[in-house]
C-alpha positions, 0 to 999 in steps of 0.5 A: 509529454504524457499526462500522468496526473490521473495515474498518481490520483488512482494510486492516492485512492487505493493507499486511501483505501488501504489505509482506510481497511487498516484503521478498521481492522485496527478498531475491529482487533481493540474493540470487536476481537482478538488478532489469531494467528491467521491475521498476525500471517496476514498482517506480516503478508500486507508488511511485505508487500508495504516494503516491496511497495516503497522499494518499487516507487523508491526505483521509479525515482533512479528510472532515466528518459532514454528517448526512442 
């Protein structure tokens, strides 16, 4: 059996790294300035790729063992 452990540590680092990105520009747009209509674009592109995200980890699920 491979030893996949280290796999979801990394990618429970990089969701705690972006989480961490989207609270700061969450204080950046209440506090420090007004979202333009370049960040509302950005925000849309990190909402789809947010979807696509769960949609691939959602598929990982459905995957069978097919032994070689």
């Amino acid at each position: 059996m491979a030893n996949i452990t280290h796999q979801y540590a990394k990618a429970a680092t990089n969701l705690a790294n972006i989480e961490q990105i989207l609270g700061d520009l969450a204080v950046t747009f209440a506090e420090v300035q007004q979202r333009s209509t370049v960040d509302d674009s950005m925000i849309d592109a990190l909402v789809a790729s947010a979807g696509a995200l769960s949609e691939a980890a959602t598929a990982i699920k459905s995957i069978n063992y097919e032994a070689p």
